[in-house]
N, C-alpha and C positions, 0 to 999 in steps of 0.2 A: 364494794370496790376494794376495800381493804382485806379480802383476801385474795386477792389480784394479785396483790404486792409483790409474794414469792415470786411468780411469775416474771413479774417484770426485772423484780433483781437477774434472772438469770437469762432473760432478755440483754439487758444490759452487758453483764458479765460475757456471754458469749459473744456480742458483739466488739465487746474490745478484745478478746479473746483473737479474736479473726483478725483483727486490724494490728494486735500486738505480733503474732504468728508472722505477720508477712515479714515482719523485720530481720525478723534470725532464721525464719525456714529456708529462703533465698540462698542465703549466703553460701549454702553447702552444695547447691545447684551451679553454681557458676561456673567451672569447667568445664561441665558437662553443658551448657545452653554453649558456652564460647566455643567450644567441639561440635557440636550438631547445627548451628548459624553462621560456624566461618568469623565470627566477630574478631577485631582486637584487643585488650586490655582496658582498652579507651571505652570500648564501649560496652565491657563489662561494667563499666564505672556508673557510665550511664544506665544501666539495668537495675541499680540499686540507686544510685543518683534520681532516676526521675520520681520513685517514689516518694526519698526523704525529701525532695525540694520541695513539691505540692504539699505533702505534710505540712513541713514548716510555715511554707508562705501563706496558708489557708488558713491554718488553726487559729491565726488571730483576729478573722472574721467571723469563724467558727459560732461564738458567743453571741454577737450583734446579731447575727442570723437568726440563731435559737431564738432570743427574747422577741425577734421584731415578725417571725412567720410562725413561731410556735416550736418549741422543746422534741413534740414527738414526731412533729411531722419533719422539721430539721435532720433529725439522728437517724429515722427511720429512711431519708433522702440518703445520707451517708452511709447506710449498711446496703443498698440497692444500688448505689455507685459505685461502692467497692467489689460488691459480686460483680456485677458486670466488665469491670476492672479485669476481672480475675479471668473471668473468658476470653476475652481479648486477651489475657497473655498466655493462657494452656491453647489459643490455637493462632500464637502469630507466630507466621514463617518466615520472619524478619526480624531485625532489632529495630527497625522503628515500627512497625506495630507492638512490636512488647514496649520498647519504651512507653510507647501511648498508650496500653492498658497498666501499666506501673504508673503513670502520670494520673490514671483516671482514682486508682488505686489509694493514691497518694490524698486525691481530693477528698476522697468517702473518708478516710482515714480522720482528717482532719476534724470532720464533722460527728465522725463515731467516737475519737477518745474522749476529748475536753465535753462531747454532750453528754455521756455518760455519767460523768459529774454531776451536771444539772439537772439531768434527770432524778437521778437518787437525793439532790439534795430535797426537790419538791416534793417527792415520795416520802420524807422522812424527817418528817420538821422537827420527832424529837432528836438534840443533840447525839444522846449517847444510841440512840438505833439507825442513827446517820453515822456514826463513825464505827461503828460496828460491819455494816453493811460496807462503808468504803475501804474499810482494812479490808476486807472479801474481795472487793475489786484486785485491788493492789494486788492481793496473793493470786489471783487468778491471772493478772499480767506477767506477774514475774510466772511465775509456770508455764505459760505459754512461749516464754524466753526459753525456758529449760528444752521443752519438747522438741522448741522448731527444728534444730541441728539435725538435731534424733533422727525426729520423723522424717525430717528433708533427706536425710542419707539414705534411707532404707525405700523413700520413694522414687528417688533418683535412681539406685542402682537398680532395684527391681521392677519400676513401674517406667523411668523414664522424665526426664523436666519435666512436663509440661501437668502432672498430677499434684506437682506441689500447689499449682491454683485451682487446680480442679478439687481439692479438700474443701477451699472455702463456699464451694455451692452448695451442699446441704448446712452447713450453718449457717450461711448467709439466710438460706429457703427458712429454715427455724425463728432464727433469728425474729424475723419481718414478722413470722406469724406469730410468735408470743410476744412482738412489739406492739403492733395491731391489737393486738385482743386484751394487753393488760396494762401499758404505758397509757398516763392518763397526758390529755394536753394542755400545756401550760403556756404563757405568753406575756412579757412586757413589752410592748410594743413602742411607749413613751420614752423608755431608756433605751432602748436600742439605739450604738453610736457607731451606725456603718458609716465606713469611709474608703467609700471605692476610689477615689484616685490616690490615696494611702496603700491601700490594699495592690491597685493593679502596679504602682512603683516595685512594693516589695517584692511580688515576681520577677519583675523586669530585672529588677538588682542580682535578686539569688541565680535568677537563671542565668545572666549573663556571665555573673563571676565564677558560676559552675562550668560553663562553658571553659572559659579561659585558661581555668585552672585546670581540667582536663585535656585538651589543648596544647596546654606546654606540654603535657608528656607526650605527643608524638609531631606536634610542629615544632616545638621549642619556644624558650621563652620570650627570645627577640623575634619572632615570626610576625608577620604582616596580622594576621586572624585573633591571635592570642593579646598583643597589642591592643587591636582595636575592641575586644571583648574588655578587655580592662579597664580603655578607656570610660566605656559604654557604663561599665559597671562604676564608677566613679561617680560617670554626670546623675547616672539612675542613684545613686545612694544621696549623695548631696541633694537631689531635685525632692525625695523620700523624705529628710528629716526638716527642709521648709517647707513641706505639705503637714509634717505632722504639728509644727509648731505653730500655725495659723488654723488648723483643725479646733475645732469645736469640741470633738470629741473623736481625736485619733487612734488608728489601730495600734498605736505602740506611745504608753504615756511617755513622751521625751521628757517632760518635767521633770521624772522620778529619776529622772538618771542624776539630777543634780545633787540628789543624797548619795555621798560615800557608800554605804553599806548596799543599799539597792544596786548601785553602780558595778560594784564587787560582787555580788552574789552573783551576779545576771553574769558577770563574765566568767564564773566559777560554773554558772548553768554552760554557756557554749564551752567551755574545756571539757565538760563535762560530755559533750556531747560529741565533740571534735575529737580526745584523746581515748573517753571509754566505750563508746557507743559505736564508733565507726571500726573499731579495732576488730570487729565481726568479720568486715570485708576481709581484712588482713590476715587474719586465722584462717580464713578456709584455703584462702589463694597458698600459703603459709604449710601449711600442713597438707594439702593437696600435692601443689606445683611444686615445692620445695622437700618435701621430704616422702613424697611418692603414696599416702595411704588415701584409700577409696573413698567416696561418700558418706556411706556409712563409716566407717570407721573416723571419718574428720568428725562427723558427727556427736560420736561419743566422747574424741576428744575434746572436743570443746566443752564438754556439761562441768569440769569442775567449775567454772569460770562462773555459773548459772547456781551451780549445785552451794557453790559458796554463798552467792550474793543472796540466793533463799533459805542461807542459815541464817545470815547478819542481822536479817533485814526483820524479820520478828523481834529481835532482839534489842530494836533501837528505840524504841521508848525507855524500857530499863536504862539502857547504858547512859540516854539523853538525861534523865533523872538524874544519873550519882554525876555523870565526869559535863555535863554542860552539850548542848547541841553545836557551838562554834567548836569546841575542843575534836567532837566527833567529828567534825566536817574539815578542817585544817588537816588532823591526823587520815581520814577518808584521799585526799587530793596530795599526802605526803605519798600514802601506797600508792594509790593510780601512778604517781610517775615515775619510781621507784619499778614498780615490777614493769612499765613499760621498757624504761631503759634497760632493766636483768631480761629480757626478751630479746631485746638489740642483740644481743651476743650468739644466738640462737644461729645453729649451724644447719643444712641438710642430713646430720647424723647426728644433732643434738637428742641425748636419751629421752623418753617421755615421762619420766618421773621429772627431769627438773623443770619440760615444760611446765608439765600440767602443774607443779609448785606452783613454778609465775601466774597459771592462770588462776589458782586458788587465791591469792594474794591480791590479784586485781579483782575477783570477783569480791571479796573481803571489801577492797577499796569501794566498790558499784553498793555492799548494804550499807555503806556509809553516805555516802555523797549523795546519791538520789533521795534520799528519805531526810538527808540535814538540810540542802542545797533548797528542796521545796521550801521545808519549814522557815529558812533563814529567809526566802524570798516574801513569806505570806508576811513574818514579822518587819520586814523593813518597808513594805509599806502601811501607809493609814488604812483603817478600818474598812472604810468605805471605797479604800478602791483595791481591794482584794483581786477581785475579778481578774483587773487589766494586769495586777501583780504576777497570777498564777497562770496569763495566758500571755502574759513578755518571756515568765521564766522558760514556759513549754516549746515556745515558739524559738528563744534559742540555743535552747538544747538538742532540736533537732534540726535549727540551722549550722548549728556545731557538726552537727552529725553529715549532714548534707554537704558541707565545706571541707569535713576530715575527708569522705571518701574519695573528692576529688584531686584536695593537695595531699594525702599520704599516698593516694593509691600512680600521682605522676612521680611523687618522689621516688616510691619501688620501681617503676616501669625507669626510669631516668637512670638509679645506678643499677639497676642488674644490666640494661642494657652496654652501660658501659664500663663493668665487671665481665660480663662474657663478650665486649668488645676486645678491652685488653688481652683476653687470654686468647682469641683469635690470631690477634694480632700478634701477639707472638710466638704461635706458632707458625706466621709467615703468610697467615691467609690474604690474598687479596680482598677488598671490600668487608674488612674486616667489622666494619661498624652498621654497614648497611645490613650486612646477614646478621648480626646480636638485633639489631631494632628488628627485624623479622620473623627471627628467631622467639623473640622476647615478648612481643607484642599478639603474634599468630599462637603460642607453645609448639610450635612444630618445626621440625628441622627443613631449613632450605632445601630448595631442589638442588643447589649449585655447591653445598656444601658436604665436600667428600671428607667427613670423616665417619669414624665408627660409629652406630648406634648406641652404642652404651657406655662410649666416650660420649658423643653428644646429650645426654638425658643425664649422667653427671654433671655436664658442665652447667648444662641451664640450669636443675637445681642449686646449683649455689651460686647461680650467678640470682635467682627468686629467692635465698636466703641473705643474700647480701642486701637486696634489694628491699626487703621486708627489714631489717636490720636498720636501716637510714629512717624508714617511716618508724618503726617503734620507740627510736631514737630520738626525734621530734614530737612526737606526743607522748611521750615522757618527760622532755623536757619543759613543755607546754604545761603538763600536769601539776611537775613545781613551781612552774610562775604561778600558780593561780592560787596554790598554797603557799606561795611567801605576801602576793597582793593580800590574802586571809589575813594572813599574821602583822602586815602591814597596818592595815584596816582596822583592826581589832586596838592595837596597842596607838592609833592615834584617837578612836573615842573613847579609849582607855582615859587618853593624857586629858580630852574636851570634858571627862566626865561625863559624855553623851550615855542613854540607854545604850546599851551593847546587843545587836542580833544576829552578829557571828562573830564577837570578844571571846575572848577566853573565859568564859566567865565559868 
C-alpha cells in the first residue's frame, strides 16, 4: 500500500487543485456570463457569492464529517460534488441555475480543501515527509491561483463561459479514480463533534447577510427587503452563538475567542479574506468594465498579484527564522492596505506599470499573511484543539471573502452609479439617476439615452473606476485596522508578559 502513496498525494493535490482553480478562474469570466444572461451586477455578485458562501459555511463541518463517515469516502463525496457542480454551471441558461451549481460547487469545495489535509496527514505519520508533502500541496494551490485568470481569459475569449467549468471534468473523472484506487480509509467516529443546528444557523446567517448586503446595492439600504435581511441576519447570528455555547462540541469553538491573540488572529484571518481575497472580483470588473482590455488580456494582468505572492511565499520560513512570524504578519497586513488604498486612485487611463506595481505589492502582502495568519492561528491555540483552530481560521477567511464580495462589490455598484448619475445630470438629462442605475448595473447604454456611443462607453468607464476606487478604498482601510489590532495585541502581552504568537517577538 505504500507505494500507493505517490498516487494518492497527487489524488489529493489535483483535487484541491480543481477546487483552488474555481476561485480566480471565474473572476475573468464575469462580463462575459453578465453579457450572454442579461444579469445585473447584483447578480454577478451572486455568481461568485454562491460559491464562497457554501465554502465557508460548510468547511466547519467539513472535519466532523471526515472523522465520523470516513476520510476517503468524505473527500471523495466532495470531489463528485464539485464535478457535478460544474455541470450544472457550463450548461445553466439562467443565473439561478448557475448560482445552484456554484452553490453545489461551493459544498464539494468545502469537503475537498480542509480533507485533503487529513488525508496526507494519515498517509504520513512521519513529521518531516508530512510537511514535505504539505509544502507540495500549498505550492500546487497557489499555482492554481496563478493559472486561473490566464487560463479563464483565453477560455473565455476563444471557447466561450461556459468551458471554464467544463475543464474541471477530466480532473474531477482523474481525480475520483486515483482517489479510489490509492487513498486508504481512515475514520474516528468517537470524536466526531457534528452540530447540525450550529451548522444549519451558520448558513442561515451567512446567506441572509449576503443577501442584504447585495441588496442594498440596487434596493438601497433603507428598502423594505434589505432591512428585513438584516434583521434576519442578526436574530440568525445571535440564535448561532447560544447554540454554540451550550454545544457539547460546537462548530466554531466560541471559548477560544476569549483569548486576545486567538481573538486577533481570526479577525486578521476575515480581513484577510474580506480585503485580499475578494479583491479578484474587483480586478476583473476593474480592468474589464473600466479600462476596456479583453479576457484574456485582464488575465495576464492580474498574474503579478499571484506571480508575487508565489515568490514570498517559499521564502517565509527563512524570513520567519531571522525577523519573528508576528513581525511578518503586522508588516504582511501594513501592505495589504497600503497598496489597497494606492489602487483607490486608479483611473480608466491609469498606465499599467503603476497598476501591476500595486498588484505586486499586494501580492507581496498575500506571501505574507496567508502563511503567518495560519501559523499565528495554529499557535494561539492549545495543542489539542488544533483542528477547531485551523478550521475557525479557514472558515473565516473565506467568510471574509464571501462578505467582501458582497459589500465592496454594492459599494462599486452604489458610487459609480452615482458618479455617472451626476454627470448625466448635468448634462441636463431627464431621469438622470434611473438611466446611471441602468446603465451601471445592465453595462449597456439605455434605449432612452441619446447620447454618443463613445461618449457613453467613456463615461461609464470611469464612472466603474470611480466605483472600484470606494471599494479598494475600504479594504484598504480595513487591512490597517487589522494591522494596528496586531500591533495592539502584541504590545499588551508584551506588557502581561504572556507567551507572544503574533508579538513582535
Amino acid at each position: 500500500m505504500i507505494t500507493r502513496r505517490p498516487y494518492a498525494v497527487a489524488a489529493v493535490y489535483l483535487g484541491t487543485f480543481m477546487a483552488s482553480l474555481a476561485i480566480s478562474i471565474v473572476s475573468v469570466a464575469l462580463p462575459a456570463i453578465q453579457a450572454d444572461l442579461g444579469i445585473s451586477l447584483s447578480g454577478l455578485q451572486w455568481v461568485v457569492g454562491a460559491y464562497t458562501l457554501c465554502l465557508s459555511a460548510f468547511m466547519l463541518s467539513a472535519g466532523p464529517l471526515a472523522d465520523r463517515y470516513g476520510r476517503k469516502r468524505t473527500w471523495l463525496g466532495g470531489v463528485a460534488v464539485f464535478t457535478f457542480g460544474s455541470i450544472i454551471c457550463s450548461l445553466a441558461p439562467s443565473l439561478a441555475m448557475l448560482i445552484a451549481g456554484g452553490a453545489m460547487q461551493g459544498v464539494g469545495g468545502a469537503l475537498v480543501i480542509p480533507g485533503a489535509l487529513s488525508i496526507l496527514t494519515q498517509a504520513f505519520p512521519d513529521p518531516v515527509q508530512r510537511a514535505h508533502v504539505i509544502g507540495g500541496w500549498s505550492s500546487f494551490s497557489a499555482i492554481s491561483l496563478i493559472l486561473g485568470p490566464m487560463l479563464g481569459g483565453v477560455l473565455v475569449d476563444h471557447v466561450g463561459w461556459p468551458s471554464i467549468f467544463l475543464v474541471n471534468l477530466p480532473i474531477g473523472a482523474l481525480t475520483i479514480g486515483l482517489g479510489l484506487w490509492s487513498v486508504q480509509e481512515s475514520a474516528n467516529p468517537d470524536h466526531a463533534a457534528l452540530d447540525p443546528s450550529g451548522q444549519a444557523l451558520s448558513v442561515i446567517f451567512l446567506g441572509v447577510l449576503t443577501y442584504a448586503l447585495i441588496s442594498a446595492g440596487h434596493e438601497g439600504w433603507d428598502a423594505g427587503p434589505t432591512l428585513a435581511a438584516l434583521l434576519a441576519a442578526v436574530v440568525a447570528f445571535v440564535l448561532f452563538i447560544a447554540v454554540e455555547l451550550r454545544s457539547s462540541r460546537p462548530v466554531l469553538p466560541v471559548d477560544l475567542f476569549r483569548r486576545g491573540d486567538f481573538a486577533c488572529t481570526n479577525f486578521a484571518s476575515f480581513v484577510l479574506g474580506f480585503s485580499g481575497y475578494s479583491s479578484l472580483f474587483l480586478f476583473s470588473l476593474f480592468l474589464q468594465q473600466a479600462q476596456g482590455w479583453s479576457a484574456t488580456q485582464t488575465g495576464w494582468r492580474m498574474a503579478p498579484v499571484f506571480l508575487a505572492m508565489g515568490i514570498v511565499s517559499p521564502f517565509f520560513g527563512r524570513l520567519s527564522k531571522r525577523y519573528g512570524t508576528g513581525r511578518l504578519m503586522i508588516v504582511g497586513y501594513i501592505l495589504l492596505g497600503l497598496s489597497m488604498l494606492a489602487m483607490a486612485a486608479f483611473t480608466s487611463v491609469t498606465p499599467y506599470s503603476i497598476i501591476a506595481l500595486c498588484f505586486a505589492l499586494l501580492g507581496i502582502s498575500l506571501g505574507l499573511t496567508v502563511p503567518a495568519t495560519g501559523a499565528a492561528a495554529m499557535a494561539s491555540a492549545p495543542r489539542e484543539r488544533t483542528g477547531a483552530a485551523s478550521a475557525t481560521m479557514n472558515a473565516l477567511r473565506q467568510g471574509g471573502m464571501t462578505i467582501g464580495i458582497a459589500l465592496l462589490g454594492t459599494f462599486m455598484s452604489v458610487r459609480a452609479v452615482a458618479s455617472l448619475g451626476g454627470v448625466l445630470s448635468s448634462m441636463g438629462l431627464p431621469g438622470a439617476a434611473a438611466l446611471a442605475g441602468t446603465a451601471v448595473h445592465r453595462h449597456e447604454r439605455p434605449a432612452t439615452l441619446h447620447i454618443a456611443p463613445d461618449l457613453f462607453k467613456r463615461l461609464l468607464e470611469d464612472a466603474y473606476a470611480h466605483g472600484f476606487g470606494i471599494a479598494a478604498a475600504s479594504a484598504g482601510i480595513l487591512g490597517l485596522v487589522a494591522a494596528t489590532a496586531l500591533v495592539v495585541t502584541a504590545h499588551r502581552a508584551a506588557r502581561a508578559d504572556q507567551p507572544a504568537t503574533i508579538g513582535l517577538e
